[in-house]
N, C-alpha and C positions, 0 to 999 in steps of 0.2 A: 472516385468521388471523395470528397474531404469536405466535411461538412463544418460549416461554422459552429460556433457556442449556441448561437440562437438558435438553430436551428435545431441542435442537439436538444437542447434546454425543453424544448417542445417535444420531446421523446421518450426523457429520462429524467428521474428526479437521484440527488445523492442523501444520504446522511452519513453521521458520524457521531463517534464518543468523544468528546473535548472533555478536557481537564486541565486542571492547574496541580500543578507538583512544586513543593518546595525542597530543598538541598541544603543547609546550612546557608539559609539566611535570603537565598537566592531562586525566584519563581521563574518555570518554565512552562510556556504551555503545551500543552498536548495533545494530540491525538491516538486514541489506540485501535482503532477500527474506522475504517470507512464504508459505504454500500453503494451501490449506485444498480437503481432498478426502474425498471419501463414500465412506464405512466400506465397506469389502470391495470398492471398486470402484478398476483400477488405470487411468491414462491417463497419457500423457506430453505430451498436448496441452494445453494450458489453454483449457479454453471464453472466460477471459474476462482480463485483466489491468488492474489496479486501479493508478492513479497516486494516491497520497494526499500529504498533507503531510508528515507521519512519524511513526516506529514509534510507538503511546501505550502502555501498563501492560503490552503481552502481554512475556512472559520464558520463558525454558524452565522447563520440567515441573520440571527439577531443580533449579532455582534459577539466584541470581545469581551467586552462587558459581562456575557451571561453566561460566558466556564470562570466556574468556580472549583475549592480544593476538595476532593470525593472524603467524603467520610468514612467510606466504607470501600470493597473492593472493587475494583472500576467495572469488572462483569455484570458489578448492579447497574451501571450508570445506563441513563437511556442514550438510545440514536434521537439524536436533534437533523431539524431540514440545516444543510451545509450548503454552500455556494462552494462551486466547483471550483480547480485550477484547472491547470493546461494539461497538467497530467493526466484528471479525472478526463476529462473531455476526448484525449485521447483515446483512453480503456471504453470510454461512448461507443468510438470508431470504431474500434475492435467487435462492439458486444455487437452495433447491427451487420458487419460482415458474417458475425457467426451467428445469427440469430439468437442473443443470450436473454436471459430477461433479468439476473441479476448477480454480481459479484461482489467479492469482498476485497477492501485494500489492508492492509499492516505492512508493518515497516521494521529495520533492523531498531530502531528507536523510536517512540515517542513523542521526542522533542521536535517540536514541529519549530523549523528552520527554512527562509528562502535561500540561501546561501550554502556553497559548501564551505566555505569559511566558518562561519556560523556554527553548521553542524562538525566541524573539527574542533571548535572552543566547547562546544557545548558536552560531547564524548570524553574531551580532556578533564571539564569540569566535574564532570560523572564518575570516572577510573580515578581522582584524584582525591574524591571524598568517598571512593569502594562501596558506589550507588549504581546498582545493576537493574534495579526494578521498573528502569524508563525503558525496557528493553520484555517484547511481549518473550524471547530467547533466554530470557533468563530460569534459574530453576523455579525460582518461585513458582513463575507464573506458566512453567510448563502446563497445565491442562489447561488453562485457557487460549494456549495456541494451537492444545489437540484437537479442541472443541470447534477451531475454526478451520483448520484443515481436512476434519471428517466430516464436516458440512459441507465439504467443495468438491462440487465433480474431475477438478483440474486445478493444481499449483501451481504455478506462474512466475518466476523468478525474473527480477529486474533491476534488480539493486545500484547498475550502473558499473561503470569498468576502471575507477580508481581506484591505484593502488595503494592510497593509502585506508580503504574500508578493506581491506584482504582481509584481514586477520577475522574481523566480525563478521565478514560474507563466510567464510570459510565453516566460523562455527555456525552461523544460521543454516547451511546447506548440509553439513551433517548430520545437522537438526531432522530438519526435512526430510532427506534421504530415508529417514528412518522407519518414517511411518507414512511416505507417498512416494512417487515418482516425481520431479522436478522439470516442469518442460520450461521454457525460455530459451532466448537467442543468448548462445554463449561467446564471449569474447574470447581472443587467443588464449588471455589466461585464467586457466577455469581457480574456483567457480565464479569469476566472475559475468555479468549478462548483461545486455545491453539495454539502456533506460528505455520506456516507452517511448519518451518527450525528447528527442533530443536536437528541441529545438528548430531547426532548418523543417521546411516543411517538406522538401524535395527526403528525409533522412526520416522524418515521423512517416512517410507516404512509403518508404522503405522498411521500417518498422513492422507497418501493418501487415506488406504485403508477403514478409518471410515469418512473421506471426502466423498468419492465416493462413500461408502455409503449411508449416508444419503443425498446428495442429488439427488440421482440415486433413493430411495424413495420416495422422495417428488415427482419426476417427474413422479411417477407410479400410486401417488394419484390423477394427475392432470386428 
C-alpha cells in the first residue's frame, strides 16, 4: 500500500522551525526541526527521530513571507503548520506501517535547499566565512541536539549515500553514537544511509519495506 499525499494529509499534520540567517551579507532560509503527528492524537514523546541531509521544498502553510531573522535562540522559536515535501510524506508511510503517532525531522544543515548542488554552494558558503551554527552538529548548539535525541524512542539516520557529505555524515554519526544507537539502512560505505525518498516509487516501496523491517526486528528482540 503506498498512499498518496492526500490521503496522507487526511492522517497527519506536520510543523516546523523556519528561520532566516544571514552570513556576511547573504540570507538563507532554514529549517531546524521538523514534526510530523496524527490528527487528533497528542504525544510529547517522538516514536522516532530522523537525521536527514537538509530541509527540501517544505515552507510554512503561510508562506515565505512569514520566517523571519530569530532574535534570540532558535529553541525559542515556535512550530508553525508546514506543507509537507516528498520526503515528509514518506516518513507518513513509515509512521502508519509502525503505528507511530509522532516524530521528529533535523538535518546535518539548516539550510534548506532543493538541490544538491545548491546544498554544496550553500556548505561551501558556510566553511568559507567559519559559520558552523546552521549546523544543529555543531558545539554550540550541542544540547539542543541532546534535547531532541532524548525525546526520541529511535534515531533514524538517512543522510543519503554521497560521497561528497562523508566527512559531515561521519562527524554527525559520531555525534550520535554517543549518546544512542543509530538504526537506518546503511550503504556499502558506512556511515553513510540510505534517503528515505529516493525518488522511483518502485525504490521508496523498497525503502519502507527494509525500514520496517529492521526495525519491526529490533522491537521483537526487545
Amino acid at each position: 500500500m503506498f498512499k498518496n499525499s492526500k490521503e496522507l494529509e487526511s492522517i497527519f499534520s506536520a510543523e516546523a522551525v523556519f528561520y532566516k540567517l544571514e552570513t556576511n551579507g547573504r540570507i538563507h532560509l532554514c529549517r531546524s526541526v521538523a514534526a510530523i503527528r496524527r490528527n487528533g492524537v497528542w504525544q510529547e514523546e517522538a516514536d522516532a527521530l530522523f537525521v536527514l541531509l537538509n530541509p527540501g521544498k517544505c515552507l510554512p502553510v503561510e508562506g515565505e513571507e512569514s520566517i523571519s531573522l530569530p532574535s534570540g535562540e532558535l529553541e525559542s522559536l515556535p512550530m508553525v503548520p508546514a506543507a509537507p515535501d516528498n520526503t515528509m510524506f514518506q516518513l507518513m508511510r513509515l509512521m502508519e506501517r509502525m503505528g507511530w503517532n509522532h516524530v521528529q525531522i533535523i538535518n546535518l544543515t539548516d539550510i534548506r535547499t532543493a538541490k544538491f548542488e545548491e546544498y554544496k554552494a550553500g556548505q561551501q558558503w558556510m566553511s568559507g566565512h567559519r559559520y558552523n551554527r546552521h549546523s544543529i552538529f555543531s558545539i554550540d548548539r550541542y544540547h539542543e541536539l541532546l534535547d531532541r535525541v532524548e525525546n526520541a524512542e529511535t534515531v533514524i539516520a538517512g543522510w543519503g549515500t554521497k560521497p561528497q557529505i562523508l566527512s559531515a555524515a561521519t562527524e554527525a554519526n559520531t555525534i550520535l553514537w554517543e549518546v544512542a544507537e543509530v538504526k537506518g539502512l546503511r550503504f556499502r560505505q558506512h556511515p553513510l544511509y540510505y534517503h528515505p525518498f529516493p525518488w522511483l516509487q518502485t525504490k521508496c516501496m523498497m525503502w519502507l519495506d527494509d525500514m520496517e523491517a529492521q526495525l519491526k526486528a529490533v522491537r521483537e528482540m526487545v
